[in-house]
C-alpha angles and dihedrals in degrees: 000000000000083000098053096054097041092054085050090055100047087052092044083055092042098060129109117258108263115266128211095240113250116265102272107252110244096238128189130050113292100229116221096207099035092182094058096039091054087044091055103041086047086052097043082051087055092264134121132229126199114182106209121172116237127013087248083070092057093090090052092047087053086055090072096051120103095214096047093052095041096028115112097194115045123189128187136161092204112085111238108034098148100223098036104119103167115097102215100194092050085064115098097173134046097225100068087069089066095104096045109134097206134003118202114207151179115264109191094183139026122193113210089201099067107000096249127151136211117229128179136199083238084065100040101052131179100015112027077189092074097093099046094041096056128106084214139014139214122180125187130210141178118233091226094069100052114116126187099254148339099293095054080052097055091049090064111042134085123230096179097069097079132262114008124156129179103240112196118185132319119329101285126176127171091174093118115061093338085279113148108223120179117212096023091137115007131005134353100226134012116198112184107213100214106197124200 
């Protein structure tokens, strides 16, 4: 046991003498006109994005989705969408949500430099499978919470929170053959609803 402690002791005298850590580096492009730069990067990444001014627009935006006038199951986390017709929180298991048409979600963060969005298990109660289960997908944001890049989006969110994931644009895969095929696991389409 004298061994061990005196090696402990040789390497405690032996250590460097503590630092202050450098200034992080800002890293990424600062976007002059965050809304169409996050239009165009969620639309480069397959996705849509339709600016309307107020939340109290968003039924009449809606209106304009194909999903949401031909869809037969409607699901949305936000109370009063007309045409929403699944009762979330009647639903005991997720797999009963597997022929929803269109699921309408909370986004809480939109990043101009690739179109993704943050979503949270907070915005997505009671099923965080909603979004991936859906044949379509529509987020809504709000302008105000767009940020530049990733790492003005990690700065804000929480991760302690609970389950949170970045969602860009429709389901895409090109693992087989290099072939690029939208809606190979999760929805078809993803159309970010960006209010004010």
């Amino acid at each position: 046991m004298a061994s061990r402690e005196d090696i402990l002791a040789r390497i405690r005298a032996a250590a460097p003498p503590a630092r202050e850590l450098p200034e992080a580096r800002r890293f990424g492009k600062r976007f002059p006109d965050l809304p169409a730069q996050f239009a165009q990067a969620l639309q480069d990444a397959g996705g849509r994005c339709v600016e309307i001014p107020s939340p109290e627009a968003l039924g009449a935006a809606l209106e304009d989705l194909a999903p949401y006038r031909t869809g037969k199951r409607i699901a949305s986390v936000f109370a009063g969408v007309p045409r929403g017709n699944v009762r979330l929180q009647e639903i005991a298991d997720a797999h009963d949500l597997r022929d929803v048409d269109l699921a309408i979600v909370r986004g809480e963060i939109g990043v101009a430099e690739n179109g993704a969005v943050w979503i949270t298990e907070a915005g997505l109660r009671p099923h965080r499978a909603l979004p991936w289960i859906a044949q379509h997908l529509a987020l809504v944001v709000s302008a105000e919470r767009l940020v530049n890049d990733m790492h003005e989006a990690y700065e804000r969110i929480d991760v302690g929170r609970g389950f949170g994931c970045f969602v860009s644009g429709p389901s895409k895969t090109a693992d087989i053959e290099q072939a690029l095929v939208i809606g190979a696991h999760g929805p078809r389409s993803a159309t970010v609803f960006l209010i004010g």
